[in-house]
SEGUMI-452668 format. One record per residue (C-alpha): x, z, y. Coordinates in Angstrom, 2 decimals, always signed. Layout:
<rec><c1>X</c1><c3>Z</c3><c2>Y</c2></rec>
...
REM end
This chain:
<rec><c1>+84.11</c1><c3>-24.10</c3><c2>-26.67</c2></rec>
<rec><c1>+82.69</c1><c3>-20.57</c3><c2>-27.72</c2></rec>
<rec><c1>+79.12</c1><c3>-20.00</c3><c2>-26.67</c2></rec>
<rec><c1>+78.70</c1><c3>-16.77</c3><c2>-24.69</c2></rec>
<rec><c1>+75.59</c1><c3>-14.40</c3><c2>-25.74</c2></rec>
<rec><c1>+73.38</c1><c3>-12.04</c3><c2>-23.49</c2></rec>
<rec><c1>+75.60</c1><c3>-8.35</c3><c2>-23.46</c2></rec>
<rec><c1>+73.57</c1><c3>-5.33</c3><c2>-24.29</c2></rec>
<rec><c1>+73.24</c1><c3>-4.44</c3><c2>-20.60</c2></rec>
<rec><c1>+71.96</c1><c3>-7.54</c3><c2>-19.74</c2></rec>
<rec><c1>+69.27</c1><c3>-6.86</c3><c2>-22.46</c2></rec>
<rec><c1>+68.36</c1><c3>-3.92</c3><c2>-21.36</c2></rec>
<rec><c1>+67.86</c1><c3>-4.64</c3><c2>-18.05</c2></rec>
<rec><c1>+65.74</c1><c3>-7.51</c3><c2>-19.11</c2></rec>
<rec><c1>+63.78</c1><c3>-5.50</c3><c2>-20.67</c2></rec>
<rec><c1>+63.58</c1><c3>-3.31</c3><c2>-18.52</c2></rec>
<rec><c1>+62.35</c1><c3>-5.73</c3><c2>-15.90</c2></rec>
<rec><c1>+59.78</c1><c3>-6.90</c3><c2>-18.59</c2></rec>
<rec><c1>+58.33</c1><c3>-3.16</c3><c2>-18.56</c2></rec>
<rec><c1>+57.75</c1><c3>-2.94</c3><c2>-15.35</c2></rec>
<rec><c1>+55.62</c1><c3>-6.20</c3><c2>-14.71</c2></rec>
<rec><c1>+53.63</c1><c3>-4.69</c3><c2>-17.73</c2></rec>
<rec><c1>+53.19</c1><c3>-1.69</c3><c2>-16.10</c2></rec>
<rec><c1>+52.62</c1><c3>-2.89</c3><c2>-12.60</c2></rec>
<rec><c1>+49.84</c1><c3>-5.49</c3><c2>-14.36</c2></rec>
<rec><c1>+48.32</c1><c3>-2.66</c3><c2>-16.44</c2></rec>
<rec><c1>+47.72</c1><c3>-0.52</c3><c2>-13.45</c2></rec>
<rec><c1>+46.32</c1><c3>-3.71</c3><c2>-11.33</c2></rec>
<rec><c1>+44.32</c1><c3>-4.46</c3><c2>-14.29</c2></rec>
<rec><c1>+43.17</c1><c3>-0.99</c3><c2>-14.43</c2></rec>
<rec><c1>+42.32</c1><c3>-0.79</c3><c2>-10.76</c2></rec>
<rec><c1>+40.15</c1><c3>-4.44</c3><c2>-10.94</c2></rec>
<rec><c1>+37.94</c1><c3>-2.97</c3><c2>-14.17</c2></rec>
<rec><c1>+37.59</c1><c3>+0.84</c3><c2>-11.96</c2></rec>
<rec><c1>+36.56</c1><c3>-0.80</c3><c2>-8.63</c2></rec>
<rec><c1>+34.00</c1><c3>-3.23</c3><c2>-10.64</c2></rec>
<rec><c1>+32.46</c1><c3>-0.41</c3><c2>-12.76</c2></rec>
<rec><c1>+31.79</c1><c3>+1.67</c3><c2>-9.77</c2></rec>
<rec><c1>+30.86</c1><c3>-1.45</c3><c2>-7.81</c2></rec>
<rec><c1>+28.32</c1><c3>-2.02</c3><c2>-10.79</c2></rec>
<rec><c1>+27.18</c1><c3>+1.62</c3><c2>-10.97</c2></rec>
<rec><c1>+27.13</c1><c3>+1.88</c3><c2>-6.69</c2></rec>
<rec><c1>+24.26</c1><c3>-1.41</c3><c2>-7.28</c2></rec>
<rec><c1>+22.42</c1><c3>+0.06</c3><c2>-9.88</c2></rec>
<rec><c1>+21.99</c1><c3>+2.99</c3><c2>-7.48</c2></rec>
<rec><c1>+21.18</c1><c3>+0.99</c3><c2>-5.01</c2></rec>
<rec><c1>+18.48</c1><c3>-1.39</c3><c2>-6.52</c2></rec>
<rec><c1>+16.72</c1><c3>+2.13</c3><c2>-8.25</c2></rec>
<rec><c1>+17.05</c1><c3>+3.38</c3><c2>-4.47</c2></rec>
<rec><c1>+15.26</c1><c3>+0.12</c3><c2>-3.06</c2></rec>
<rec><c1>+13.02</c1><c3>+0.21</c3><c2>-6.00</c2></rec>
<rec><c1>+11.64</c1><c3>+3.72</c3><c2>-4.89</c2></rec>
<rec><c1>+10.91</c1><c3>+3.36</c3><c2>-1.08</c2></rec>
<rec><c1>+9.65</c1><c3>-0.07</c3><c2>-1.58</c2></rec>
<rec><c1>+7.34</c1><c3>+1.72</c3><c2>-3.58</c2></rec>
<rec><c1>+6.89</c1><c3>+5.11</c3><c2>-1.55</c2></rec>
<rec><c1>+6.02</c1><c3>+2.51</c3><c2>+1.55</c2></rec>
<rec><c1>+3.25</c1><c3>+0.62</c3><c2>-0.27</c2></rec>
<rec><c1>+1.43</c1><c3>+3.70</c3><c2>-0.94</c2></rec>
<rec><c1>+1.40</c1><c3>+4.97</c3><c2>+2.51</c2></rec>
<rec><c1>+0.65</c1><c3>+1.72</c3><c2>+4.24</c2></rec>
<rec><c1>-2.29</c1><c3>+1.98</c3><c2>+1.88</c2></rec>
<rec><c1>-3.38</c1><c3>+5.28</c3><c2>+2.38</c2></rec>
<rec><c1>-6.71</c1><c3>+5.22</c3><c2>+3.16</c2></rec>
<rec><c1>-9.27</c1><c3>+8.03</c3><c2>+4.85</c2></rec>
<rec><c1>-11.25</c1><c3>+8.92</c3><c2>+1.53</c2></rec>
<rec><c1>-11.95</c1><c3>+12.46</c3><c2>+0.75</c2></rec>
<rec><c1>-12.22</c1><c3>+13.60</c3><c2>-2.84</c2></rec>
<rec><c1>-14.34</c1><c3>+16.01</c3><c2>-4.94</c2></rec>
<rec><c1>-13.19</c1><c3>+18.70</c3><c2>-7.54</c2></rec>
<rec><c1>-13.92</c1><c3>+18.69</c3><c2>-10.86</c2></rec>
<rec><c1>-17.33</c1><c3>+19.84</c3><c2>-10.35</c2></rec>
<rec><c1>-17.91</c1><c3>+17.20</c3><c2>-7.78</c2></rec>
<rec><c1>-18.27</c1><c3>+19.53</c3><c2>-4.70</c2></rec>
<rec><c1>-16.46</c1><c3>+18.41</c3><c2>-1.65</c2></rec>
<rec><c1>-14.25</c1><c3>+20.20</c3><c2>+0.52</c2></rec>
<rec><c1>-14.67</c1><c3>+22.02</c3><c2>+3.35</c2></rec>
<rec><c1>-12.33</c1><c3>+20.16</c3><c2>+4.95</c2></rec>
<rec><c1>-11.24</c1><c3>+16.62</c3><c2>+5.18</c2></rec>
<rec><c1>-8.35</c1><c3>+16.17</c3><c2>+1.94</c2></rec>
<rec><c1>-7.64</c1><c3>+12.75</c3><c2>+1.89</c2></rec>
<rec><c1>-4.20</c1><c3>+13.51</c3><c2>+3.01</c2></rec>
<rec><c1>-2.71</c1><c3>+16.72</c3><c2>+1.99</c2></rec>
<rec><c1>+0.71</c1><c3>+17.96</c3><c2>+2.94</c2></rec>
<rec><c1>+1.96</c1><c3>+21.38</c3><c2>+1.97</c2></rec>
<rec><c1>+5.89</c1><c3>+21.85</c3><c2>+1.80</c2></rec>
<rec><c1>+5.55</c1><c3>+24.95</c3><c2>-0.18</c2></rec>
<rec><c1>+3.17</c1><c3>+23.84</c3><c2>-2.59</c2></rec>
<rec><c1>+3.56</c1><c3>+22.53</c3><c2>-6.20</c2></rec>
<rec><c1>+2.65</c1><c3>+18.71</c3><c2>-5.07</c2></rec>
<rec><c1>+4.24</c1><c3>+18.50</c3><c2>-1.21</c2></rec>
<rec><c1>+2.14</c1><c3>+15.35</c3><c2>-0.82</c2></rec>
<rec><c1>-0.85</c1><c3>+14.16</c3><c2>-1.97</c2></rec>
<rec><c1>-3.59</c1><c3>+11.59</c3><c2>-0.74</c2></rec>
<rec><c1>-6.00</c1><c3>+8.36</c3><c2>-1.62</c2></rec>
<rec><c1>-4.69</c1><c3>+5.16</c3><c2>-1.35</c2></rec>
<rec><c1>-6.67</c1><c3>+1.94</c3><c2>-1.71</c2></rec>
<rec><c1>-5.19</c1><c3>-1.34</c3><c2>-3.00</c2></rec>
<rec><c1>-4.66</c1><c3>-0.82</c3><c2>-6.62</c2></rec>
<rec><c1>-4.54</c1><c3>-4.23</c3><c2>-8.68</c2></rec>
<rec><c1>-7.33</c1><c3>-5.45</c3><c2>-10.74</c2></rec>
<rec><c1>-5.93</c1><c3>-8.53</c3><c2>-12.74</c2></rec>
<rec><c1>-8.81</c1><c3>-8.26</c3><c2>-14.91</c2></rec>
<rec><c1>-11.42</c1><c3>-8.04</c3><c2>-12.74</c2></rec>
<rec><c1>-12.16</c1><c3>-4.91</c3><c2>-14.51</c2></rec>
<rec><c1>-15.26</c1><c3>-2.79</c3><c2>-13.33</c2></rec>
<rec><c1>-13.38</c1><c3>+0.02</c3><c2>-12.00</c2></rec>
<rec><c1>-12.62</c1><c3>+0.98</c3><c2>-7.81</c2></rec>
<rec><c1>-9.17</c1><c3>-0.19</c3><c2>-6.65</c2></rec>
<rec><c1>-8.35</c1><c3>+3.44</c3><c2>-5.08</c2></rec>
<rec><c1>-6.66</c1><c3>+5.86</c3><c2>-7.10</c2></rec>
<rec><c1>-5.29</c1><c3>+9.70</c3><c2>-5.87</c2></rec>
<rec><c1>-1.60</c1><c3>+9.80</c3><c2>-5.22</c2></rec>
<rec><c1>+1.05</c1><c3>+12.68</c3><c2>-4.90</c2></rec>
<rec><c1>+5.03</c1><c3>+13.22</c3><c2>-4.70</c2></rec>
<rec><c1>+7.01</c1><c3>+15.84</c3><c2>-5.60</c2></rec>
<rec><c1>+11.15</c1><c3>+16.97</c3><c2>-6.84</c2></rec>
<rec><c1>+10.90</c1><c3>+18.73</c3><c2>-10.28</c2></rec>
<rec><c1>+12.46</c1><c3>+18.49</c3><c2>-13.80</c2></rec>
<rec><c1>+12.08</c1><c3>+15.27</c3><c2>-15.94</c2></rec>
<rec><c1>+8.80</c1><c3>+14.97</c3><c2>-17.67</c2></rec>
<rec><c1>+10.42</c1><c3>+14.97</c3><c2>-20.40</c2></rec>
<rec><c1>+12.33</c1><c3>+17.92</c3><c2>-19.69</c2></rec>
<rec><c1>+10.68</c1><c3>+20.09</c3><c2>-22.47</c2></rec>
<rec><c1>+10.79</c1><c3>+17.63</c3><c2>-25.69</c2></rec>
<rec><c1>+13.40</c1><c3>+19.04</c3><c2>-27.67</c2></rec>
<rec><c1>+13.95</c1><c3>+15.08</c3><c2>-29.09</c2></rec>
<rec><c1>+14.58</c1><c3>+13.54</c3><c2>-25.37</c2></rec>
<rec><c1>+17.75</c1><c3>+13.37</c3><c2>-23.74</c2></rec>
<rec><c1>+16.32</c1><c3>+15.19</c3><c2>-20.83</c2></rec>
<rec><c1>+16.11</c1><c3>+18.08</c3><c2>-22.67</c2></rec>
<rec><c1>+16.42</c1><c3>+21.36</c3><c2>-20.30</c2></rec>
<rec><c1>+18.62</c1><c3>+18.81</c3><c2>-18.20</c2></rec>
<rec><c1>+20.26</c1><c3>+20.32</c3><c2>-14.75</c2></rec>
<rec><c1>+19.07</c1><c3>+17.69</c3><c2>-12.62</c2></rec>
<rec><c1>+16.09</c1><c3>+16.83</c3><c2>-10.67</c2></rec>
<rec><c1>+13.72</c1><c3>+13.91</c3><c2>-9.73</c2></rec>
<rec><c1>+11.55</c1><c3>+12.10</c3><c2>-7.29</c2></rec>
<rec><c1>+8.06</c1><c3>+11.68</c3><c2>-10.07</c2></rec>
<rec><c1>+5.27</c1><c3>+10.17</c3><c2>-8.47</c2></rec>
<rec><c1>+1.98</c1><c3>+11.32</c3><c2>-9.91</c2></rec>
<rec><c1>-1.33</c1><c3>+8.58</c3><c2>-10.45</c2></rec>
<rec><c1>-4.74</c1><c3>+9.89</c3><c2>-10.98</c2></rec>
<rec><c1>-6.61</c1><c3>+6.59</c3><c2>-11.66</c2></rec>
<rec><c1>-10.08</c1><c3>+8.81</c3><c2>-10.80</c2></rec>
<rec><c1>-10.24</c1><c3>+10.19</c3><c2>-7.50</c2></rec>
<rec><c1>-13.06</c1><c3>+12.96</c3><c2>-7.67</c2></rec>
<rec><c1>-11.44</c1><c3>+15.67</c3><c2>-9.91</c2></rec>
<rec><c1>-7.60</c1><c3>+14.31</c3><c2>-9.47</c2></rec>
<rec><c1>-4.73</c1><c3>+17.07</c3><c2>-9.32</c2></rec>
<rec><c1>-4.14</c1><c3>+18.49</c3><c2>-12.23</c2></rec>
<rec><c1>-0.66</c1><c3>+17.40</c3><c2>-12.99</c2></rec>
<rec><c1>-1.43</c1><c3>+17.48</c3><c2>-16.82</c2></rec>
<rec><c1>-3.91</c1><c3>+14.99</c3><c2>-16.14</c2></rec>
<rec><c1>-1.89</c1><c3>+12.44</c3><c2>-13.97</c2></rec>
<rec><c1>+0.10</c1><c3>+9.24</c3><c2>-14.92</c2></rec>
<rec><c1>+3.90</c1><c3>+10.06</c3><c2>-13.86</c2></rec>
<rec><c1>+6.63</c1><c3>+7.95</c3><c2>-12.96</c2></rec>
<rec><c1>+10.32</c1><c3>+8.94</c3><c2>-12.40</c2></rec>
<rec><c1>+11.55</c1><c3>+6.87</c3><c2>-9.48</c2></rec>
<rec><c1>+14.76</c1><c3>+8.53</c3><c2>-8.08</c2></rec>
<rec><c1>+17.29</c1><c3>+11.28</c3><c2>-10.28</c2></rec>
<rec><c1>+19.29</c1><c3>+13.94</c3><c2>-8.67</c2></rec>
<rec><c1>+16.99</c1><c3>+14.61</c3><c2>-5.61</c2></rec>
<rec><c1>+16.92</c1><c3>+18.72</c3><c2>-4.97</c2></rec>
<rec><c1>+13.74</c1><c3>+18.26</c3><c2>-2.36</c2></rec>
<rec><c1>+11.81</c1><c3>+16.36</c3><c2>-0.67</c2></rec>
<rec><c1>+10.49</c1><c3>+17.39</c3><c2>+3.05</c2></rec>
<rec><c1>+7.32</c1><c3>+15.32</c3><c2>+4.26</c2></rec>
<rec><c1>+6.24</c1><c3>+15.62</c3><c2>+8.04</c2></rec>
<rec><c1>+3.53</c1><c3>+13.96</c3><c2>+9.70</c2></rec>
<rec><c1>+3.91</c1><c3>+12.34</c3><c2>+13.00</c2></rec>
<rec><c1>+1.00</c1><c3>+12.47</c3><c2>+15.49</c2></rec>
<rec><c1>+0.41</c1><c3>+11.84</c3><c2>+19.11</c2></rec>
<rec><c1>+0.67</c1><c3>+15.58</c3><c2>+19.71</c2></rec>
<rec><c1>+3.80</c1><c3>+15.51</c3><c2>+18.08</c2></rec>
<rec><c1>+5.18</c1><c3>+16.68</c3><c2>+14.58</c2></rec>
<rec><c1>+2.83</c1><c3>+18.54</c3><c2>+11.87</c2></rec>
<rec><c1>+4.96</c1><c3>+19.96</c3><c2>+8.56</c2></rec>
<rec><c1>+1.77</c1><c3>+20.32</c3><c2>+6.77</c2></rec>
<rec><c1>-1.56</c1><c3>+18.54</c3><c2>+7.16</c2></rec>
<rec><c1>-4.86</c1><c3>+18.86</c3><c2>+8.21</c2></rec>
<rec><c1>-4.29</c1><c3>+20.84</c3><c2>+10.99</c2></rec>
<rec><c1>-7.01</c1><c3>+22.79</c3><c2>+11.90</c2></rec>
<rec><c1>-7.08</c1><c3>+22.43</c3><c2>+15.81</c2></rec>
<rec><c1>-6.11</c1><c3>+18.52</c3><c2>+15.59</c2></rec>
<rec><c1>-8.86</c1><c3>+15.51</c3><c2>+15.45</c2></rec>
<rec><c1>-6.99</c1><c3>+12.69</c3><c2>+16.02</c2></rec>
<rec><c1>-5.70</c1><c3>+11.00</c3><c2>+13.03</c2></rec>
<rec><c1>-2.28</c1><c3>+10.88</c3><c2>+11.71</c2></rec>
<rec><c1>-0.20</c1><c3>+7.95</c3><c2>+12.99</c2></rec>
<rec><c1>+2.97</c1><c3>+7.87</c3><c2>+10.46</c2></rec>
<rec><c1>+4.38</c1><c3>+9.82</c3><c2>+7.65</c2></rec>
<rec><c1>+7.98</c1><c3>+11.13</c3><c2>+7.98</c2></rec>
<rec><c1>+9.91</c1><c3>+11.81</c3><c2>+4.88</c2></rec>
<rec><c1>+13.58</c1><c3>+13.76</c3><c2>+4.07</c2></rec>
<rec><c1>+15.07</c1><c3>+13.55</c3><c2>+0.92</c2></rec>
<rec><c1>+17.68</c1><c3>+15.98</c3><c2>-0.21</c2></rec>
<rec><c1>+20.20</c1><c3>+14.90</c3><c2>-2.59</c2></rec>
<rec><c1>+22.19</c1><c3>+16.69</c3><c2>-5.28</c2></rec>
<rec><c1>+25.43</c1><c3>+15.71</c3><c2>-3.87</c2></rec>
<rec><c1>+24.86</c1><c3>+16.92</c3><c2>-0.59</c2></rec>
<rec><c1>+23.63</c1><c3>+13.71</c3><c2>+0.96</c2></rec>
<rec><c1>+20.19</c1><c3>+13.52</c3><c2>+3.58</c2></rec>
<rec><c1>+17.57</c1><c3>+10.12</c3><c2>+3.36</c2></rec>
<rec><c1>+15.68</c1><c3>+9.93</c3><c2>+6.06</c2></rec>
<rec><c1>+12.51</c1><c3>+7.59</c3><c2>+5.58</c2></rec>
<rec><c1>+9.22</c1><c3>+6.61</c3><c2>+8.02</c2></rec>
<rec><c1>+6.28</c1><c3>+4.80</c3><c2>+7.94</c2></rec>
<rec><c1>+3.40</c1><c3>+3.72</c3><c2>+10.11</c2></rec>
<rec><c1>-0.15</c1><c3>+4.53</c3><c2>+8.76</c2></rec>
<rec><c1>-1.83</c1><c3>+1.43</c3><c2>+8.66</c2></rec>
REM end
């Protein structure tokens, strides 16, 4: 009895058929490694995100009602232990108190604090990556000595968020909502600090917290 073989058509459409599972299982394939790298990247962005307000709320819950000096040690004429100024180089800036001491180091555990949306710090070294980069950042400035503190060359910086165009700070009292702070004709203190982020993509954060 003669054996029968597969015909060319038959081979083709075998092959045929073959193709298209490979296809079909490259494209899943494809579509299981996109999701998980933008699942990965979406949690990065989300842990730098948590990182930053975790980090934002400390400082206000330990903001603390101490004044500070210039660098010639006079005081100012008005109270400055919070400062808020939308317009001005460093939107926010005020004296927190709770600053670690592992050490037990001889030192006060207050330091000056201020926020602002600008360039990398790194932004002029022609060797960084950040070099004359588009894109902006939350930085959060730390001037370890309070009497003197806000000269931006003289503060410890940290990036904490990138592509942020601005940041809005208001501050929430029982007379209602100040955009900049002290206000001249109010006494009572400030109860809560309300923050608006404005991201590069077009997105709004929206952030309070009660002053301790």
């Amino acid at each position: 009895m003669r054996s029968r073989g597969f015909t060319l058509i038959e081979l083709l459409v075998a092959i045929t058929i073959f193709s298209l599972i490979g296809i079909a299982s490259y494209r899943v394939l494809s579509s299981v490694i996109q999701t998980n790298e933008r699942l990965t990247t979406r949690v990065e962005q989300l842990r730098i995100l948590d990182r930053a307000f975790w980090l934002l709320q400390q400082d206000v819950e330990q903001l603390i009602a101490r004044d500070v000096r210039d660098a010639e040690g006079v005081s100012a004429a008005t109270s400055n232990y919070l400062l808020i100024d939308n317009e001005a180089a460093l939107p926010l800036q005020f004296t927190r108190a709770g600053r670690a001491n592992p050490l037990g180091l001889a030192r006060s555990d207050m330091v000056r604090i201020a926020y602002r949306v600008d360039h990398h710090p790194d932004y002029d070294k022609t060797d960084s990556p950040h070099y004359h980069e588009e894109r902006n950042y939350l930085l959060r400035y730390v001037w370890p000595m309070l009497d003197g503190s806000g000269a931006q060359e003289k503060a410890q910086v940290q990036v904490l968020l990138p592509d942020v165009d601005k940041i809005s700070v208001g501050v929430l009292t029982a007379h209602g909502v100040e955009s900049q702070w002290p206000v001249q004709n109010i006494k009572d203190p400030p109860l809560a600090l309300q923050f608006e982020f404005t991201l590069a993509e077009g997105g709004v954060i929206n952030r309070s917290y009660k002053l301790l």
